[in-house]
C-alpha positions in Angstrom: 27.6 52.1 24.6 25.6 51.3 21.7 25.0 48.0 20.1 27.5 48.7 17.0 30.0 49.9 19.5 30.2 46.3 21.3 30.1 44.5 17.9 33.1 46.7 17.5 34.3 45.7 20.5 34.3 42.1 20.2 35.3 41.9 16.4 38.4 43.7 18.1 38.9 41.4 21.1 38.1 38.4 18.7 41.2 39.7 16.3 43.0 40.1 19.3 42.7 37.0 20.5 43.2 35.2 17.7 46.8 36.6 17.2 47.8 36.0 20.8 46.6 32.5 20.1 48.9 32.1 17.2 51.7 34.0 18.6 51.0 31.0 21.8 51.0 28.1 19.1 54.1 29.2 16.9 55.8 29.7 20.0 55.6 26.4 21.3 57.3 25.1 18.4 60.3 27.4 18.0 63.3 27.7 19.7 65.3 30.9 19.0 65.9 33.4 21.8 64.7 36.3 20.6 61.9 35.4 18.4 60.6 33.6 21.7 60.8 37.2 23.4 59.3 39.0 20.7 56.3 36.4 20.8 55.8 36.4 24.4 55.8 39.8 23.9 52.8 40.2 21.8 51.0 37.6 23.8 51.1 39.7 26.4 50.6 42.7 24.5 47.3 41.2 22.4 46.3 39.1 25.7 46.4 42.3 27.6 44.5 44.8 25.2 41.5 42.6 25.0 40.8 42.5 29.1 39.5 46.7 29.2 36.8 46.2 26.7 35.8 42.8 27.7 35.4 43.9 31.0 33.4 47.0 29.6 31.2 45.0 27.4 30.5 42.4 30.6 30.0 45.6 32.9 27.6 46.6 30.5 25.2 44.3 30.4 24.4 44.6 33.9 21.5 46.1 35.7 22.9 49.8 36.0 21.9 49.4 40.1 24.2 46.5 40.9 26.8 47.5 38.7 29.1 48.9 41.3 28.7 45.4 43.1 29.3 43.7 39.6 32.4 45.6 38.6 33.8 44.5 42.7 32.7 40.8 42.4 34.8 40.5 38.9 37.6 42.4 40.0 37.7 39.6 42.7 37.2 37.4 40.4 40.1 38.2 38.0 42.6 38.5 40.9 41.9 35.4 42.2 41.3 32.6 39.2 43.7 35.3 36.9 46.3 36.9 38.1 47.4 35.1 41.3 46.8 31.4 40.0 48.4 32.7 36.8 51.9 32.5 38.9 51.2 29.8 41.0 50.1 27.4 38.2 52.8 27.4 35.8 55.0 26.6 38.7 53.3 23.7 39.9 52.9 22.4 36.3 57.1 22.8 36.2 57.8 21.3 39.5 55.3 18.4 38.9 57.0 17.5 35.3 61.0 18.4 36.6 61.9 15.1 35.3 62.0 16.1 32.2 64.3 18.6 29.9 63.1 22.7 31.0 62.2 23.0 27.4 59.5 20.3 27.5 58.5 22.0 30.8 58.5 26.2 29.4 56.3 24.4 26.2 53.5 23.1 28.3 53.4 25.9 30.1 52.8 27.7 26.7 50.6 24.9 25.4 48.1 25.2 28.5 47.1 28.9 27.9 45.7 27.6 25.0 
């Protein structure tokens, strides 16, 4: 809660986000099975562990009496521009360039969460 504790924080969420990044980037150039598990795997994983103490450090910094109503508004936030257009987008993106070969199609998939 102090201010060494959130330059913790985002030194972490920086680190983390640099190796999903990578992970993202290698992956769109590699086309073995299992290492393309593996690394959607940690971009999840590394993606993933850097949303509870972003949302902490954004929670934070909010006047303590409208926090409640902060914390709501984000969650909507999240769900809606995050996790529903998260599915819906990549699909569009496939359907609209279906001429071409799936694996051109999975790699800008990968290419635009950069």
């Amino acid at each position: 809660k102090d201010h060494r504790g959130m330059v913790r924080s985002l030194k972490l969420c920086t680190v983390f986000g640099a190796i999903a990044t990578a992970c993202g980037i290698v992956l769109s150039c590699v086309d073995i099975y299992w290492f393309v598990v593996a690394g959607l795997w940690a971009v999840l994983f590394f993606g993933g562990s850097i949303l509870p103490p972003a949302t902490g450090m954004l929670i934070a910094v909010v006047d303590p009496g409208i926090r409640p109503f902060a914390n709501a508004m984000s969650m909507v936030a999240y769900n809606i521009m995050g996790y529903s257009l998260g599915s819906i987008l990549p699909g569009a993106i496939m359907t609209w360039l279906s001429e071409g070969p799936m694996k051109d199609q999975h790699y800008s998939v990968l290419i635009w969460g950069m």
